[in-house]
C-alpha positions in Angstrom: 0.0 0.0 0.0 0.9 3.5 -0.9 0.2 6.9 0.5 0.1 10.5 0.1 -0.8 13.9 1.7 -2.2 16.7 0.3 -3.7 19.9 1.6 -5.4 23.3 0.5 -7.1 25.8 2.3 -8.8 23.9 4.7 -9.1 20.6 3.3 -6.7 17.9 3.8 -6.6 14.7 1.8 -5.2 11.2 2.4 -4.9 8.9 -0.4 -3.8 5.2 -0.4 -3.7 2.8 -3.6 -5.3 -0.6 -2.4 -3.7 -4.1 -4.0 -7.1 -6.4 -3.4 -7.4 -10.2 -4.9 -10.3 -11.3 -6.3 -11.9 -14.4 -5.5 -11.6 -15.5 -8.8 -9.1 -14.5 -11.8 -10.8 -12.6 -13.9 -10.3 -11.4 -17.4 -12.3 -9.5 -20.3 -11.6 -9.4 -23.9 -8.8 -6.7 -24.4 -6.5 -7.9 -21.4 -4.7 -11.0 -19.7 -6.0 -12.5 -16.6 -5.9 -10.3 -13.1 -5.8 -11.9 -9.9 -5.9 -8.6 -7.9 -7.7 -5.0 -8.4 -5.8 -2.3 -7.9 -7.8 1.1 -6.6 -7.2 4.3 -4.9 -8.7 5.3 -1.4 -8.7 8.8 -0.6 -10.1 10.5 2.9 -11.0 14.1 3.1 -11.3 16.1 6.1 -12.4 19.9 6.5 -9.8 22.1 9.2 -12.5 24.7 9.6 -15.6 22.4 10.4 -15.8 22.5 14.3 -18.1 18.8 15.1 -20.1 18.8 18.6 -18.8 19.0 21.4 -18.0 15.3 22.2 -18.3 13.7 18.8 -15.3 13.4 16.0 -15.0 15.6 12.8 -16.3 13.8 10.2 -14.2 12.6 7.2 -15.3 11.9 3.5 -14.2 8.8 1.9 -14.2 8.3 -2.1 -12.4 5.8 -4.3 -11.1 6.2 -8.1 -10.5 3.0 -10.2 -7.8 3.7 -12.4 -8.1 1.7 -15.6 -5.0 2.2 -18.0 -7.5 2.2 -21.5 -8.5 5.5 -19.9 -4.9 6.4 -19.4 -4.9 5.8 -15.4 -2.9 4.4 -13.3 -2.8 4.5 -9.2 0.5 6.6 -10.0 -1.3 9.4 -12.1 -4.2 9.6 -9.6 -2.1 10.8 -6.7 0.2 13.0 -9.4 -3.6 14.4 -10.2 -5.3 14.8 -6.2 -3.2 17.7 -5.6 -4.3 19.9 -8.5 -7.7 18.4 -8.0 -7.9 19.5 -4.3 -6.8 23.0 -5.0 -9.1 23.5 -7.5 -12.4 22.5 -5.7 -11.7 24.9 -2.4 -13.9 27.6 -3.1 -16.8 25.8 -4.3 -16.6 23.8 -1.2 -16.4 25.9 0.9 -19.8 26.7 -0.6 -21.0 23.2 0.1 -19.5 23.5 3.7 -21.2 26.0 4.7 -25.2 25.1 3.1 -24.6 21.8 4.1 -24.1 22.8 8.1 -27.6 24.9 7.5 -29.3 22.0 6.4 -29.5 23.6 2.4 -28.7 20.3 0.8 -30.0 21.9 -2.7 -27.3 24.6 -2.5 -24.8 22.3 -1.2 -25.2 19.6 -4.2 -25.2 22.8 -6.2 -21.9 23.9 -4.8 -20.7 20.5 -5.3 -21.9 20.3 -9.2 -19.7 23.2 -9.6 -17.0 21.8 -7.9 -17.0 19.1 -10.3 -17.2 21.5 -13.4 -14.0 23.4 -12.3 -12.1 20.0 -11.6 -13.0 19.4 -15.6 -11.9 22.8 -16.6 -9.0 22.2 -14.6 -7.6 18.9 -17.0 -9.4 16.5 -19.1 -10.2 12.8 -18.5 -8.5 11.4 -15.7 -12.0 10.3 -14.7 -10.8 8.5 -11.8 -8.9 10.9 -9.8 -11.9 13.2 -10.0 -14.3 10.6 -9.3 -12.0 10.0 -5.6 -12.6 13.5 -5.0 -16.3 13.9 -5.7 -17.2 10.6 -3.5 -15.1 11.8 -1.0 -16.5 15.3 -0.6 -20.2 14.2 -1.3 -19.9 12.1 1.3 -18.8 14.2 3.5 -21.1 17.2 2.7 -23.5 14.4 3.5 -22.7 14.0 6.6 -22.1 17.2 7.4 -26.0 17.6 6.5 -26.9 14.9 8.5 -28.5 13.2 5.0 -28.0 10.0 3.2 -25.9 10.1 0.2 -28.8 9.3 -2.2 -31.0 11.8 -0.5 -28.2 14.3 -0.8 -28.7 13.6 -4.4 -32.1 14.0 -4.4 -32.6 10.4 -5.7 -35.4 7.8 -4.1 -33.0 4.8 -1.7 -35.0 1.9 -3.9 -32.7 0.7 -7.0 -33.4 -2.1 -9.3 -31.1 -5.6 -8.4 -27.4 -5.6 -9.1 -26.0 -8.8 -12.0 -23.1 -10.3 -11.1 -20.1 -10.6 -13.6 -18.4 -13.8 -14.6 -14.9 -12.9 -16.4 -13.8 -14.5 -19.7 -12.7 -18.2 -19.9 -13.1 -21.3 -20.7 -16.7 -22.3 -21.3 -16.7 -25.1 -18.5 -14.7 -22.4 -16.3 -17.1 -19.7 -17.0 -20.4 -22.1 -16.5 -19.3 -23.1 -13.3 -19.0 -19.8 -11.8 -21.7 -18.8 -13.6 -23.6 -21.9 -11.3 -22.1 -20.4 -8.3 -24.0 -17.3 -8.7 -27.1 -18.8 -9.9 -29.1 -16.9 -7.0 -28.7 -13.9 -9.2 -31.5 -12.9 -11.1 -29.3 -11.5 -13.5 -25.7 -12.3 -15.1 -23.0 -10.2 -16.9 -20.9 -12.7 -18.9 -18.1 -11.3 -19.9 -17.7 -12.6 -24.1 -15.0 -11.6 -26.8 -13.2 -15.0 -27.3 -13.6 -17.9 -29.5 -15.8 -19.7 -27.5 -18.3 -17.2 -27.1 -21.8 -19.3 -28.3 -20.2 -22.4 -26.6 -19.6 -20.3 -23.2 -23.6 -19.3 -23.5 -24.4 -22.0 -24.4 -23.1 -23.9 -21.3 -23.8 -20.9 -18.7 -27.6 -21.1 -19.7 -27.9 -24.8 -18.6 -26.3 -23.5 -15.2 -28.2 -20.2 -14.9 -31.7 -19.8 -15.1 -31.8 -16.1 -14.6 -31.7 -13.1 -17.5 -28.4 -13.1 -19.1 -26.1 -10.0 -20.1 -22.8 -10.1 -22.6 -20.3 -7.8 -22.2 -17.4 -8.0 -25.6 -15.0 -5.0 -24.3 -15.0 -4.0 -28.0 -13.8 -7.4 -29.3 -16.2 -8.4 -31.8 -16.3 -7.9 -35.5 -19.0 -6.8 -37.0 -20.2 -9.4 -39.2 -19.5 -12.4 -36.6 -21.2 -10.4 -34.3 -23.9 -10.1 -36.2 -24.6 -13.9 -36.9 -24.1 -14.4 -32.8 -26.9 -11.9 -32.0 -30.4 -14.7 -33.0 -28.5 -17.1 -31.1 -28.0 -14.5 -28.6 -32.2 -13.9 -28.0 -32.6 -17.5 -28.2 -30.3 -17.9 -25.4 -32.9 -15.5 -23.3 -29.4 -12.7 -23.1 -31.2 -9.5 -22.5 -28.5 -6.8 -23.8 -24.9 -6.5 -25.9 -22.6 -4.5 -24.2 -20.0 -2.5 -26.5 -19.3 -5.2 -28.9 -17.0 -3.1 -31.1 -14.0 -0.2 -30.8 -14.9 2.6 -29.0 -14.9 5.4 -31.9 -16.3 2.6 -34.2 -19.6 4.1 -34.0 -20.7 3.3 -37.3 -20.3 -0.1 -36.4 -22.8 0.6 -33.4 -25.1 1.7 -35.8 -24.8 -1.0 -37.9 -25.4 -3.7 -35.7 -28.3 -2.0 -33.3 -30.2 -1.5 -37.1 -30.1 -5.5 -37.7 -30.4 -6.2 -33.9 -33.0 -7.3 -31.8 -31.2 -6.7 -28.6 -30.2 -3.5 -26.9 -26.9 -2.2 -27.6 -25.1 -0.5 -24.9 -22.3 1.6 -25.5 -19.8 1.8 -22.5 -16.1 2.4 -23.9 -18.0 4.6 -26.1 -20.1 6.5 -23.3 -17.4 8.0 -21.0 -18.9 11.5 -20.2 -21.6 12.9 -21.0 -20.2 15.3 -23.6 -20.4 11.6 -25.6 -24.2 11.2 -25.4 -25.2 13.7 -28.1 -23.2 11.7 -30.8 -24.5 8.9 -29.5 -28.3 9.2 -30.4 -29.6 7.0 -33.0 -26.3 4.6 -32.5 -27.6 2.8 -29.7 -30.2 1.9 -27.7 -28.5 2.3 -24.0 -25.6 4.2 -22.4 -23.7 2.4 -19.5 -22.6 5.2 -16.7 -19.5 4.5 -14.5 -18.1 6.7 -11.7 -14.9 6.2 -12.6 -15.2 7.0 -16.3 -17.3 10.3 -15.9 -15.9 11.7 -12.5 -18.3 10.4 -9.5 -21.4 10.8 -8.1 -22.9 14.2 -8.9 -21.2 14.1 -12.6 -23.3 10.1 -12.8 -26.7 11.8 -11.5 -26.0 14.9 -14.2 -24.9 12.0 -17.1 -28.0 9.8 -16.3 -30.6 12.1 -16.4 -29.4 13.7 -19.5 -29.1 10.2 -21.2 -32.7 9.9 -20.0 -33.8 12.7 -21.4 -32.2 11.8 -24.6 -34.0 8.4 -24.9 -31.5 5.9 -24.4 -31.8 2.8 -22.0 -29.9 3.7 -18.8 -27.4 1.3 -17.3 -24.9 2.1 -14.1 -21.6 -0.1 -14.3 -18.6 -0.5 -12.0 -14.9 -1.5 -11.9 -13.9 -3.9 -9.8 -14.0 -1.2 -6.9 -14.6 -1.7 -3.2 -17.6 -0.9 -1.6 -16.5 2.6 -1.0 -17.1 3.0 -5.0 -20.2 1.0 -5.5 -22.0 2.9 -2.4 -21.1 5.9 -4.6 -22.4 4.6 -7.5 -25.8 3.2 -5.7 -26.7 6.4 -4.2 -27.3 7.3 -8.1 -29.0 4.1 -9.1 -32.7 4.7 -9.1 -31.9 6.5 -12.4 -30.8 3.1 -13.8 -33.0 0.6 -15.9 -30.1 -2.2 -15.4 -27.7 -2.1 -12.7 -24.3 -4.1 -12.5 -22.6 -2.8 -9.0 -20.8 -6.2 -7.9 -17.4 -5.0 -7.9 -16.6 -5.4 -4.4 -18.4 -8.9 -4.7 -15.8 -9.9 -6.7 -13.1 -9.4 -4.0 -11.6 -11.9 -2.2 -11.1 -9.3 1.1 -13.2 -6.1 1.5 -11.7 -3.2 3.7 -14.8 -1.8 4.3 -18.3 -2.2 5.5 -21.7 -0.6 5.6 -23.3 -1.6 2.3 -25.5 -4.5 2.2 -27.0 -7.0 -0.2 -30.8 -7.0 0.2 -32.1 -11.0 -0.3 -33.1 -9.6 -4.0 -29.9 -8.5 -4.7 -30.0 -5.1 -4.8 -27.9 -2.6 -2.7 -29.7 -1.5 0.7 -29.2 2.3 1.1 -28.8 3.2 4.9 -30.2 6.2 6.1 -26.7 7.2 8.0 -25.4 10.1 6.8 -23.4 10.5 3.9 -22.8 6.9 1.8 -22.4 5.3 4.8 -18.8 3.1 4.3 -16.3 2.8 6.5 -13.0 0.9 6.9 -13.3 -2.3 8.9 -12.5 -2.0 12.9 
């Protein structure tokens, strides 16, 4: 584990980069096998909040997945938090101080902004700014006494998580697949040679709705002879079968396609939903991509308004990232937050898995995870 320390004005940030094994290896289409996530923890605390007389200051706690297609790394996200932390002081400060009134509109206002200026500040690095949002949500949050979701202004009831089952063999993949047959729904991840085979086996294991996931590695004509088999198979949507700028190939395959297709390497922000219209039928919205919480509620409800199919994805993040991506949920048709499920060890606690498989929002302030002990 590494760390770093960072302060501006009166906000001080700790940030750690996490090496967590997953209970399985786990694999999709465009890399090798993984046998451990790596993901950055970051804590945030506020010098000028003075807590009640007998209680502890409260802290804010966010997490940034750094995935190197995106050009992250653990390395860039702590070269990044320091910029970041300077940039957002003013506009939290605003957040401070209408979250210790009890104006949770102003302060989620405040807070919006504060993403915006992080953005004007440097492109992408998604991550990093996603660290810093679910850190200082949470802890405006909690400062307001509100639950994350409500700080949102969201409703605490979100549809049932899938689980994921990487890419492998097709015996490998079914009997995970088996292992998580309580699941009403399964994201299998596809973009190998044994794609129909893999299905093929998983359904006899799986009785629930299936979901395929290539990571752009399909071409477009042996994609489209897959997709018939695909409905007959009961799978329910294609995730991001081709490249990421291939959008014509996006096109091409929703016009022949029965199925949904959802773009996800192609949806990162939402300055990509525009072009997106009449390409697909669904956008998939990750924290880490588009920059946390607040800048996930803003991409959602624009893709809503736009007419796509919404769908809220994950990294293989700890809880601390998939609490941050739940509070936003209820704008979701299809939800696949099982990152931390796929962890062998997870730090934290606090979020729970109702018996229908959806995330249980507390009503504690802010998100409402905290490191174990």
């Amino acid at each position: 584990m590494t760390g770093s320390i960072v302060t501006a004005g009166p906000l001080s940030l700790t940030a750690s980069t996490l090496q967590l094994p997953f209970h399985d290896p786990f694999r999709i289409a465009r890399e090798s096998d993984s046998i451990a996530a790596t993901t950055v923890i970051v804590e945030v605390a506020d010098a000028e909040h003075v807590p009640a007389p007998g209680s502890e200051a409260p802290v804010g706690l966010g997490e940034g997945f750094p995935d190197p297609y995106y050009g992250e790394t653990d390395a860039t996200i702590h070269a990044v938090l320091p910029l970041l932390l300077g940039t957002v002081v003013v506009p939290w400060e605003a957040a401070r101080d209408a979250a210790t009134r009890g104006d949770v509109p102003a302060a989620r206002a405040a807070l919006d902004a504060a993403s915006d200026a992080m953005d004007a500040a440097i492109a992408h690095n998604g991550a990093a700014k996603c660290a810093m949002d679910i850190a200082l949500r949470d802890l405006a949050a909690r400062l307001a006494g509100v639950p994350l979701y409500a700080f949102e202004g969201l409703a605490p009831v979100i549809p049932p998580t899938d689980f994921t089952v990487g890419l492998d063999a097709p015996d490998v993949v079914a009997a995970r697949a088996a292992r998580a047959a309580a699941f009403p729904f399964l994201k299998v991840k596809v973009g190998g040679p044994a794609d129909l085979e893999t299905l093929e086996r998983v359904r006899t294991v799986f009785p629930g709705v299936i979901r395929v996931d290539a990571n752009t590695a399909w071409e477009p004509e042996s994609g489209a002879r897959l997709v018939p088999e695909l409905a007959r198979l009961g799978v329910e949507l294609i995730e991001q079968p081709f490249a990421a700028h291939r959008l014509d190939q996006m096109a091409w395959l929703q016009e022949r396609s029965e199925l949904p297709v959802v773009a996800d390497e192609s949806a990162v922000t939402i300055l990509d939903l525009d072009r997106l219209v009449g390409v697909v039928a669904g956008v998939n919205v990750k924290l880490a991509k588009c920059g946390g919480t607040g800048p996930a509620r803003r991409m959602l409800a624009r893709a809503r308004e736009l007419g796509f199919r919404t769908f809220i994805g994950c990294m293989e993040e700890t809880s601390v990232g998939i609490a941050g991506s739940a509070a936003v949920a209820s704008l979701a048709e299809w939800v696949d937050l099982d990152g931390c499920l796929l962890l062998a060890d997870e730090p934290f606690e606090g979020l729970e898995l109702g018996p229908d498989h959806s995330w249980r929002l507390t009503d504690a302030p802010g998100h409402g995870v905290r490191r174990r002990g």
